[in-house]
DOSELUM-772924 format. One record per residue (C-alpha): x, y, z; residue in one letter. Coordinates in Angstrom, 1 decimal. Layout:
X Y Z A
...
This chain:
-20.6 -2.8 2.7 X
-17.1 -4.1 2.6 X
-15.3 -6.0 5.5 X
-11.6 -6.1 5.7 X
-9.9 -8.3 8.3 X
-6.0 -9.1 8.7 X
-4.9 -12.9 8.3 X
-1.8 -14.9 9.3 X
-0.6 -16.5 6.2 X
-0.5 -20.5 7.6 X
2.0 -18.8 10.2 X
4.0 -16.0 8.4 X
3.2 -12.8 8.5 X
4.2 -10.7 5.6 X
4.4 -7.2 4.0 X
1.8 -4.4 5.0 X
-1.2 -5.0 3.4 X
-0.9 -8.6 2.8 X
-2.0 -11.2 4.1 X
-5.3 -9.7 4.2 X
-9.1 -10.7 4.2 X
-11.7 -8.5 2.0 X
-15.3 -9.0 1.9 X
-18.5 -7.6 0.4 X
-21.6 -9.8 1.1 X
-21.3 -13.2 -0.7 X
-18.2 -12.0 -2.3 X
-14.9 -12.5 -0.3 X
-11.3 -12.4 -1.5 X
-8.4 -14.0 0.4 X
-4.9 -15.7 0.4 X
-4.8 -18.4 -1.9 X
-3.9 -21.5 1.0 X
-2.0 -25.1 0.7 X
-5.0 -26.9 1.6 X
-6.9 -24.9 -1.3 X
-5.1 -27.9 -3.5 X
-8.1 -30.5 -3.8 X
-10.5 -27.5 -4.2 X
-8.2 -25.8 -7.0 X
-7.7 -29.5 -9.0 X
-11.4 -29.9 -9.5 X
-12.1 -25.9 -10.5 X
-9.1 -26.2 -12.5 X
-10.5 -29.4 -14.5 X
-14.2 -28.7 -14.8 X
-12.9 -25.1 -16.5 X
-10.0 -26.4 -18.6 X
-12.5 -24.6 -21.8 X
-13.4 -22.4 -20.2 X
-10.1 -20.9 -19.1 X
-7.9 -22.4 -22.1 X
-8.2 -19.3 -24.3 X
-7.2 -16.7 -21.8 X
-4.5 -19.0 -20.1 X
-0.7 -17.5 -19.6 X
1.8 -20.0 -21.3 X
5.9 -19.8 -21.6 X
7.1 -19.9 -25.3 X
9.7 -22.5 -25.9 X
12.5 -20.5 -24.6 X
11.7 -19.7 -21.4 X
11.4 -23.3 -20.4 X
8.9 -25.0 -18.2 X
6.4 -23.3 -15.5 X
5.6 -25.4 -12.4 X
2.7 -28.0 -13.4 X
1.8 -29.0 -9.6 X
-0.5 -26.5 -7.4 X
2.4 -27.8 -4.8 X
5.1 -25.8 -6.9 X
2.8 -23.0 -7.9 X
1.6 -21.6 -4.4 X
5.1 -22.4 -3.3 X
6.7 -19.7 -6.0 X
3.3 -17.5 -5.4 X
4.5 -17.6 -1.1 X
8.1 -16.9 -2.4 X
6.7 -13.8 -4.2 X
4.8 -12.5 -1.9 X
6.9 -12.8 1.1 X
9.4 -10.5 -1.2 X
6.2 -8.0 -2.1 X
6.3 -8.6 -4.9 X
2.8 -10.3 -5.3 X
-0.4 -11.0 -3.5 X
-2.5 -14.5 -4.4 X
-6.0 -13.9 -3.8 X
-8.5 -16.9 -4.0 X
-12.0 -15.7 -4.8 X
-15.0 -16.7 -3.0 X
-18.1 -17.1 -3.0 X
-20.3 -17.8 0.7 X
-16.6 -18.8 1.8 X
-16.6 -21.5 -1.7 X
-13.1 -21.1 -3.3 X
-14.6 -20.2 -7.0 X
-11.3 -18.5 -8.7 X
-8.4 -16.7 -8.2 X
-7.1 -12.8 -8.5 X
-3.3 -12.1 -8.4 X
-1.5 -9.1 -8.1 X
1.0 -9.1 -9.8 X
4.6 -6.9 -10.5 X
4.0 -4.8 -7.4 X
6.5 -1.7 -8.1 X
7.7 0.3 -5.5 X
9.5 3.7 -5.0 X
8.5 6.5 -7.6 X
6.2 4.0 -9.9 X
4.1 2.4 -6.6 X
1.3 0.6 -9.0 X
0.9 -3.2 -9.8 X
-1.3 -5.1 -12.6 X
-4.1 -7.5 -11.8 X
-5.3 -11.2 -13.3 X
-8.4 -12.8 -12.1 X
-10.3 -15.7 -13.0 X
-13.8 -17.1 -12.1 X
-15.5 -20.7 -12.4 X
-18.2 -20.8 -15.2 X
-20.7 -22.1 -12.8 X
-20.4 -18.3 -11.0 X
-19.6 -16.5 -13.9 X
-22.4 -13.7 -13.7 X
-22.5 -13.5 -10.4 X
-20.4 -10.2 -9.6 X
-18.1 -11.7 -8.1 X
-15.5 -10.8 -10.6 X
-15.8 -6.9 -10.6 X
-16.4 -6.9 -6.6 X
-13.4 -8.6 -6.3 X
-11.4 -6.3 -8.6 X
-12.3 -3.4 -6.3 X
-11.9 -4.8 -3.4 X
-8.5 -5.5 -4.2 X
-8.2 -2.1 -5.8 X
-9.5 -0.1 -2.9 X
-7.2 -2.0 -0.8 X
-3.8 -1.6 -3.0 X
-4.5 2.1 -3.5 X
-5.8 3.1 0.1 X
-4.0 0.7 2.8 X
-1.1 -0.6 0.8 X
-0.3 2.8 -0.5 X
-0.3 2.2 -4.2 X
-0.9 4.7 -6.7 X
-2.0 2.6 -10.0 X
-3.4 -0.4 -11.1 X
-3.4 -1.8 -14.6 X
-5.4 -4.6 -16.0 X
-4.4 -6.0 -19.5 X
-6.9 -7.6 -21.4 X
-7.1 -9.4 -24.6 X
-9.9 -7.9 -26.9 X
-11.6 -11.0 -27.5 X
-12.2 -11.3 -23.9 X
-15.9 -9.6 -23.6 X
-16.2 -11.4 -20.2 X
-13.0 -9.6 -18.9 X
-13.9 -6.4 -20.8 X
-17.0 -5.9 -19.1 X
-15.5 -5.8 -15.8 X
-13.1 -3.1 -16.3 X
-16.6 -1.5 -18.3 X
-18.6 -1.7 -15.1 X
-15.5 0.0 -12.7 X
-14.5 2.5 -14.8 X
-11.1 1.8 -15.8 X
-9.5 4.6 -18.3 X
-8.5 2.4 -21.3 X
-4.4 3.5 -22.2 X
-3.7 2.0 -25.4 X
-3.1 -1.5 -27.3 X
0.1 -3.4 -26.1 X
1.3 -5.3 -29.4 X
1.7 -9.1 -28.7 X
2.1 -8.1 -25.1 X
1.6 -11.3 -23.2 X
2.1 -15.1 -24.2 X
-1.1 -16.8 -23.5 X
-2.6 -20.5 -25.1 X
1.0 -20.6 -27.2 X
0.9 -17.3 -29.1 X
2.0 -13.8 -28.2 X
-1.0 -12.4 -27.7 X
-2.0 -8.0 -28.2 X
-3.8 -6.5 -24.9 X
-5.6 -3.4 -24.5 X
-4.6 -2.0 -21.3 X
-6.5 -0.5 -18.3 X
-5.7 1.6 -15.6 X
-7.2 3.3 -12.8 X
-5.2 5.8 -10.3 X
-5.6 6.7 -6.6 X
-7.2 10.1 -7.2 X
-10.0 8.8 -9.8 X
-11.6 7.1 -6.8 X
-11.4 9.1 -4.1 X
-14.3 7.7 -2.6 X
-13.4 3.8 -3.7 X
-13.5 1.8 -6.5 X
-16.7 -0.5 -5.1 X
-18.7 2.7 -4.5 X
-19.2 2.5 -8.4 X
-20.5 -0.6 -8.4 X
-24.6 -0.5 -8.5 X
-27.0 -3.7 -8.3 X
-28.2 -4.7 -12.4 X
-28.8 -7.7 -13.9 X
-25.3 -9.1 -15.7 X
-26.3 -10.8 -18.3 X
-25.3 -14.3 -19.5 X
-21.9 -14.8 -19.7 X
-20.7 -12.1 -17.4 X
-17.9 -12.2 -15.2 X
């Protein structure tokens, strides 16, 4: 059964539906937090190959992202006091493991937003990964209003592939070099699920099984 909770974001309180607290047993998601930094540096370094291949990169002309977790949640606060984002960390018995971000939150006649998540090899199979998704799902399209959510994914990614598998996402298409990830421009096939295919909730179609090695 799933918990949800409001938060104070370390003093601000922002947009309806965020900051919020979501949690399904072990599984929790919530706002990713300044004093997260320590914790994020060591996940960050003990996965460096694990994440390198699906990692988002700027090409040349777009300059230089931030390189410090400082500048990062500071842009990520920016965004999401504008709602325009929501930073989730994932967790795991209240362990910061990962991260799920919301991202390009779209208002007025679109209402719909695309998700990115990440999860430490030493959980990976676990889950925690698809729990998380519809947590953050069930909240975006029920309390926050929304009335899609798209999930891009490059089709090398099994890991990632069986998550939207196991919630049953409707697959729209192939977007050609649709994202710049480890220095390339990279081709995504692209998920979505809507508001009325889960009228019941997106974690309702999520059923205990054995994930397998290497599962998200």
């Amino acid at each position: 059964m799933a918990t949800t909770r409001g938060a104070r974001y370390e003093g601000c309180r922002l947009s309806p539906g965020w900051p919020v607290e979501l949690r399904h047993g072990s599984i929790g998601v919530r706002p990713l937090r300044r004093r997260d930094a320590r914790a994020w540096a060591r996940l960050r370094t003990e996965n460096a190959a694990w994440l390198g291949p699906w990692e988002a990169t700027l090409p040349r002309e777009a300059g230089s992202a931030a390189t410090s977790y400082v500048g990062m949640i500071g842009t990520l606060r920016r965004r999401a006091r504008l709602g325009q984002t929501m930073p989730f960390a994932l967790t795991w018995d209240g362990e910061l493991v990962g991260m799920l971000t919301v991202n390009g939150i779209t208002w007025g006649s679109a209402r719909w937003a695309n998700l990115g998540y990440w999860v430490s090899r030493s959980h990976a199979g676990r889950g925690i990964t698809p729990t998380a998704v519809a947590l953050v799902c069930d909240h975006l399209l029920s309390t926050v209003g929304l009335h899609r959510v798209e999930i891009s994914i490059r089709p090398e990614n099994a890991a990632s592939l069986r998550v939207v598998e196991k919630l049953g996402f409707f697959e729209v298409g192939l977007a050609r070099r649709y994202l710049h990830i480890a220095g390339e421009w990279r081709d995504h096939r692209v998920f979505e699920i809507l508001a009325e295919d889960v009228p019941g909730g997106l974690l309702a179609r999520l059923r205990p099984a054995d994930p397998g090695p290497g599962s998200a």
